[in-house]
N, C-alpha and C positions, 0 to 999 in steps of 0.2 A: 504494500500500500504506500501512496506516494507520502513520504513525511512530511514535509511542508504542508500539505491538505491537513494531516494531522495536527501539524502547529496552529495554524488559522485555526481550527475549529476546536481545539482544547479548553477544557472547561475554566473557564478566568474567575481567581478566586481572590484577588488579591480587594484588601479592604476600600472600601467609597468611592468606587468609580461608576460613572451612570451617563449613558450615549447620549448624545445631547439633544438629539431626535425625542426621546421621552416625553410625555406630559408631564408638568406639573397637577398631580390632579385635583381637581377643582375644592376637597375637602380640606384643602392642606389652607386653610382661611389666613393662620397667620405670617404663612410666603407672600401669598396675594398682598395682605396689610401693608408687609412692611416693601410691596413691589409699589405701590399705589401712593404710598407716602415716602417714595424717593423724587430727590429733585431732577431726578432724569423723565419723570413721566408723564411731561408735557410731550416728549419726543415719541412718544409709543401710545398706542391702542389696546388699553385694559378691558372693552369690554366687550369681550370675546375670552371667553377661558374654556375648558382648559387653554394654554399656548406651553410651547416646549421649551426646557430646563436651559437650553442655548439662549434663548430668548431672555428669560429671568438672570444669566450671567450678565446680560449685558444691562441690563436694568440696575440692576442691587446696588445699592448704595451702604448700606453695611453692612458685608457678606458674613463678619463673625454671627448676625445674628440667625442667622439662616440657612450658612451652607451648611448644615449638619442634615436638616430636612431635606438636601435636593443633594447630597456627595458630589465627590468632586469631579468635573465632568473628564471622560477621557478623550484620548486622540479617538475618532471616529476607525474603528478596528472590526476584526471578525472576532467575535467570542460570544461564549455564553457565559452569563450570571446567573446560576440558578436560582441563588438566593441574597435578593436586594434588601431587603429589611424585613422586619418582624416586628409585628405589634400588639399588644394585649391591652384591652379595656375591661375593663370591671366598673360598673355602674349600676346603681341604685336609685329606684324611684320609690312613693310611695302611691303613683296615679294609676291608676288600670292600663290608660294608654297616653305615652309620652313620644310626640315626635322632635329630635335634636333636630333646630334648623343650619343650615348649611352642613351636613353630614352625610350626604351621600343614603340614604333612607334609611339610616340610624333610626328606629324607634325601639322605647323600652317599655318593657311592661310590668308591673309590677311586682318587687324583689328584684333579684338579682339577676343582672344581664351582665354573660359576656360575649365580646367580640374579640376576635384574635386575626390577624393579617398576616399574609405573608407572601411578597411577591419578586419574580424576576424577570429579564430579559436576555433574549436572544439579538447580538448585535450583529449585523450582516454589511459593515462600510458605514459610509457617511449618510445614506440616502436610503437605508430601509432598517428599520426595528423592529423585534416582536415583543411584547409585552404581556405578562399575565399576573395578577391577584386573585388570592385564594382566599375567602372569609370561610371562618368558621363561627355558627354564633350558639351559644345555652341561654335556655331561659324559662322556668317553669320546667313544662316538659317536652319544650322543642330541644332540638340538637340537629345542626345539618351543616353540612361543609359543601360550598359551591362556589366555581369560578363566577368570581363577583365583578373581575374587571378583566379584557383581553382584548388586544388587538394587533391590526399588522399595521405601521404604518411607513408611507412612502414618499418619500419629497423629491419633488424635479423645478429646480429653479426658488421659486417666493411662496410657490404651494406645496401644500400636502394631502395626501387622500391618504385616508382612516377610514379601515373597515372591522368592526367589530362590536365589543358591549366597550361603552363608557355614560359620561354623563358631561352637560353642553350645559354654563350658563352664561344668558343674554342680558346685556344693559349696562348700563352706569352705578345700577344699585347694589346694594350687600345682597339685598334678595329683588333676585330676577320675576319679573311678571311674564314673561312666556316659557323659558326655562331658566331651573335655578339648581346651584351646586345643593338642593333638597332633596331634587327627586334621585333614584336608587339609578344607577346604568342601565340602559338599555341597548338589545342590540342595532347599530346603527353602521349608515357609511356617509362620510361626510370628506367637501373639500373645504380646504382653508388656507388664509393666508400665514405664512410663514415670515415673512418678512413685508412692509408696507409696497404698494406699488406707487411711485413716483407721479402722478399729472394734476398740475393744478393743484398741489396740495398730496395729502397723503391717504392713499384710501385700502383698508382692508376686507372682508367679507367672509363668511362661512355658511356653506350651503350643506344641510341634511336633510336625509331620509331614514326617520327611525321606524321600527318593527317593537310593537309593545309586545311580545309575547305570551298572554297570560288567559286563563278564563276568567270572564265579567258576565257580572250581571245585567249587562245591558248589551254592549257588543264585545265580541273575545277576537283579540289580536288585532285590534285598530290600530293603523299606521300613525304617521308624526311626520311633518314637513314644517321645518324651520330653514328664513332665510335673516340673515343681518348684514347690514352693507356699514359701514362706516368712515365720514371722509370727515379730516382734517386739516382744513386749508390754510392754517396757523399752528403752529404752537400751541397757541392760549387757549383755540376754540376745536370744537370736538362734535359733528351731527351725527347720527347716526338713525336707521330704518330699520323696522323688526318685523317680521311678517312669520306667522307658526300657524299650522292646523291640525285638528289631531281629524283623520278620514279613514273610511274605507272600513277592513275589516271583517270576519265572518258572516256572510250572508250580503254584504254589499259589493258593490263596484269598485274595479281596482282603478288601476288609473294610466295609459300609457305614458310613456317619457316625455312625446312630444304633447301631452295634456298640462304637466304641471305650468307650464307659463298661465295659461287659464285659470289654473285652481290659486297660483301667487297675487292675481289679482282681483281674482273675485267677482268674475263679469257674471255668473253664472249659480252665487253662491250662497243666494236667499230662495232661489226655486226647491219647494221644501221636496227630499227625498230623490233629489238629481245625483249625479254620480258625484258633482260639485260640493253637497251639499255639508259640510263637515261644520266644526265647533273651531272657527277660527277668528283670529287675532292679528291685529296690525296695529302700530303706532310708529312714534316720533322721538329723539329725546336730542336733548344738545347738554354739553359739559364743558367750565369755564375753569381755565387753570391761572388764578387772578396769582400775579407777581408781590404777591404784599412784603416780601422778603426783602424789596428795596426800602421800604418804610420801616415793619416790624424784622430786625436781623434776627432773632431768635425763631420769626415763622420761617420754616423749611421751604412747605409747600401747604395752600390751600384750594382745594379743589370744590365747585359747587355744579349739580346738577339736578337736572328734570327732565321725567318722562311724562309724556300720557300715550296712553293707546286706546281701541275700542275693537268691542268685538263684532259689531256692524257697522256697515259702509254706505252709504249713499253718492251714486258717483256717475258722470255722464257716461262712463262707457258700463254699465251693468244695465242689464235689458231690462229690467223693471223703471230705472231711472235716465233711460237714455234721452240726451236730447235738454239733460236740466243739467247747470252748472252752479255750483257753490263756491261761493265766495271765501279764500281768495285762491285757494289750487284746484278749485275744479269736482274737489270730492267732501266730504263733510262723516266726520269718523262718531259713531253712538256709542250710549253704554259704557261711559269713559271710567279711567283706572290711572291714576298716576301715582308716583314717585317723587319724592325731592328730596335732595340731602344736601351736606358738605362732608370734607373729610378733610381735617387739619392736622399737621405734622410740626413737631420741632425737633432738634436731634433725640429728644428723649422718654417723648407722650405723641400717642397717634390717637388723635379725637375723631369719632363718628357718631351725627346726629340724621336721622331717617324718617320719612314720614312717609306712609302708605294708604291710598287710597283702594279698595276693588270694589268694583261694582257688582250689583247684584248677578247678574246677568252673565256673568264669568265662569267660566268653568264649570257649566251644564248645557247641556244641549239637546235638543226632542229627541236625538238620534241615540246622545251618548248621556241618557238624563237619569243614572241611578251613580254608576261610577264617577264619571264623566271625565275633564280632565284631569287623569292620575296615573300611575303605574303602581302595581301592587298594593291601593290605596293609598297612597304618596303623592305629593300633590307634584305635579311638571311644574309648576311656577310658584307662584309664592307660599310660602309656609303655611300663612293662615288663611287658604281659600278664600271662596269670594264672601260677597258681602261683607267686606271687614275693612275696619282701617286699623294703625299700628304707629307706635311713632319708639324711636330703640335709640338710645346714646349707648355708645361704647367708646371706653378710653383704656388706653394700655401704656405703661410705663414699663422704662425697660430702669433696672438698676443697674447691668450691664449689659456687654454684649451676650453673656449667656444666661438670664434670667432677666424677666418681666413677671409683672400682673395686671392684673386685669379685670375691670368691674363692666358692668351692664345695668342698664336700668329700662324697662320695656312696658308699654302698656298696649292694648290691644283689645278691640271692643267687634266682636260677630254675633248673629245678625244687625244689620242698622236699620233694615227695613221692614222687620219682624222686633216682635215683643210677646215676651220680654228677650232682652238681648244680656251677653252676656259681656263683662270686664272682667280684663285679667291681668293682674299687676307682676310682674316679678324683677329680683335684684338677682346679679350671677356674677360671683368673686371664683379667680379663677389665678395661676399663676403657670409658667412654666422654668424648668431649670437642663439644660445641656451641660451632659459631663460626656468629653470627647464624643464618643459615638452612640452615644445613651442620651433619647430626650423623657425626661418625665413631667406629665401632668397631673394636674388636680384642677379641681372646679367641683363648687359647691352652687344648688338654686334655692332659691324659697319661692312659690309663686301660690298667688291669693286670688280670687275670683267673687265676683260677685255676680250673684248664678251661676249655672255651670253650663256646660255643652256638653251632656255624654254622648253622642254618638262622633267617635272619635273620623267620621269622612269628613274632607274638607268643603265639600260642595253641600251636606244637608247639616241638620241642628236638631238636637233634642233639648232643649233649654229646662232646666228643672230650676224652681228658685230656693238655692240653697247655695250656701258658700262655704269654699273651699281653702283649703289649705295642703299643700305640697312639698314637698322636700325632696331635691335628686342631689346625687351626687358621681360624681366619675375621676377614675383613675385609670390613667395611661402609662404604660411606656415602650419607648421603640428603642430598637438595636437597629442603626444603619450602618450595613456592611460592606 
């Protein structure tokens, strides 16, 4: 056998090396944080995640804090890692059902849940990776170990095409209203920009087609078509278009290739029960990277932005409304759902203030109207389904480069349009500490309600008037190898 083939493909074991192809994956919140609140990130396009580990080298602004979460990237080579890190959660609630937001469809039930990780990759050059994560979770009397993440991915040039299970979140916000680092991976194949394309400014974009896999109570194995375009003609300023539908599905109509331009814009897409006919969503958002560092030298960076979207359209090219223009683009977006924030950085606290609107109207559909839009009851977009608003500060202090902490203060009020409607207050202290290759976490919550909401979907409410009191708790730690 030729040896050299055997050198190339020998199993590489040596400690923290990670192809720079790889995702950052979208749960890894405190990489993002500290990518988001570097002064380099007026020059880049954060909202589009996952993006890959190459991408985040060149972002980072203080890499002791971080590079332990993403090892250290190597030359782009032939090898296998079988095994990239390992992780164990042990977490404690006292609620029947607890979902972690931005977790990757972490929910706990109550007692004692754990999650265990543990994944690697296959590196084949500079231009193709394989990746795969293994969860195992206990709890009560589940037990089950399943690939939870995998994929092949491939870059030629500024893009890359990704076929496999992951998870895609859209927007400017901590939590995404079309998709969000909430919902659980699903299987997908999706293109993306890799690096910005150059015209008139800087423009990126990622195009998917997801495969929900699962049986529902309404429709079982509905697809998912998400697009995001984002141009930034400045520095300072940031537009960006979001267009997702969840369609199709057992017992409905698929869709051909040369159909999707039709179903992206929706000419077709109020005709109730047409092949068109899906639980879809479009908006708008822009993001301002305001200089105040010349004035305040302790502010790093301050960032502010806003979305809205809707999940109905009125628009001269849809056949019901052809022929009528709305002022001032032509189309006129219903049913609206926004977002607004900022997120402030100085070298040594990273402040974020959120406020969330959903509208009723969200995330149910005639078609898809018991489940609706979820994966494995997990919501695709925002944490707390529709009908809700939400408003969350989060501030993080580091004491060094290898420890911070970290407080939360979150209130959040479902249904607004029904009564009685439920308030839910909670505080969440949390810290982390890196010793070389070892990160450990803790985080404690307390959350209080006034009424409750037991039926734990995102899209329906069983409001009982009674209040509540909760306590979780969670303990991590990873070995990255």
């Amino acid at each position: 056998m030729n040896v050299r083939l055997l050198t190339v493909f020998i199993v590489f074991y040596t400690c923290c090396l990670a192809n720079p192809l790889l995702n950052l994956n979208t749960e890894e919140y405190i990489v993002y944080e500290n990518l988001e609140s570097s002064s380099a990130y007026p020059y880049f396009n954060f909202s589009i995640k996952p993006f890959s580990l190459e991408k985040a080298y060149v972002i980072v602004e203080n890499p002791g804090r971080i590079k332990t979460y993403m090892n250290a990237l190597s030359a782009p080579g032939y090898y296998w890692k079988p095994l990239n890190s390992l992780t164990m959660k042990v977490m404690h609630t006292t609620e029947d059902f607890f979902l972690l937001e931005n977790s990757a469809g972490t929910v706990l039930r109550k007692g004692i849940n754990l999650y265990n990780f543990a994944d690697g990759f296959l590196s084949t050059g500079k231009n193709f990776v394989l990746y795969y994560q293994i969860r195992h979770v206990k709890r009560n009397r589940l037990q089950k170990v399943e690939l939870f993440r995998g994929y092949a991915k491939f870059k030629i040039g500024k893009v890359s095409l990704q076929a496999g299970k992951d998870n895609v979140h859209l927007g400017p916000g901590r939590f995404g209203l079309f998709l969000s680092s909430t919902a659980e991976p699903f299987f997908l194949i999706k293109i993306q920009t890799e690096e910005s394309f150059k015209v008139f400014g800087k423009w990126d974009f990622i195009f998917l087609k997801g495969w929900l896999k699962e049986k529902r109570k309404d429709i079982d194995n509905p697809n998912l078509l998400a697009l995001r375009v984002v141009w930034k003609p400045f520095d300072t300023l940031e537009l960006g278009g979001t267009r997702s539908a969840l369609f199709g599905g057992k017992g409905r109509p698929g869709l051909k290739l040369t159909e999707y331009p039709k179903m992206i814009i929706g000419s077709e897409e109020n005709i109730p029960y047409s092949k068109y006919d899906s639980d879809g969503y479009g908006g708008w958002d822009i993001s301002l990277n305001l200089p105040v560092n010349r004035i305040f030298k302790s502010v790093k960076t301050l960032r502010v932005y806003y979305q809205e979207a809707g999940t109905d359209i009125k628009a001269w090219w849809q056949k019901e409304d052809r022929g009528k223009f709305y002022f001032p683009f032509g189309f006129k977006l219903l049913f609206m759902s926004y977002v607004a924030g900022f997120l402030m950085s100085t070298d040594k606290h990273i402040l974020r203030l959120e406020f969330t609107k959903v509208s009723d109207k969200w995330y149910i559909h005639h078609i898809y109207g018991i489940e609706g839009y979820t994966y494995r009851g997990i919501p695709l977009g925002h944490p707390y389904g529709r009908d809700s608003r939400s408003l969350i500060l989060s501030h993080r202090f580091y004491f060094s480069k290898s420890s911070s902490f970290k407080y939360q203060l979150g209130l959040y009020e479902k249904p607004l349009t029904e009564k009685p409607s439920m308030k839910r207050y909670f505080i969440s202290l949390g810290g982390e500490k890196r010793l070389k290759s070892l990160i450990l976490r803790l985080a404690l919550r307390y959350d209080r309600t006034h009424n409750y909401d037991k039926n734990p979907s995102p899209v329906h409410f069983k409001i009982v008037r009674e209040n509540k009191n909760f306590f979780s708790f969670q303990f991590a730690i990873s070995w990255r190898l």
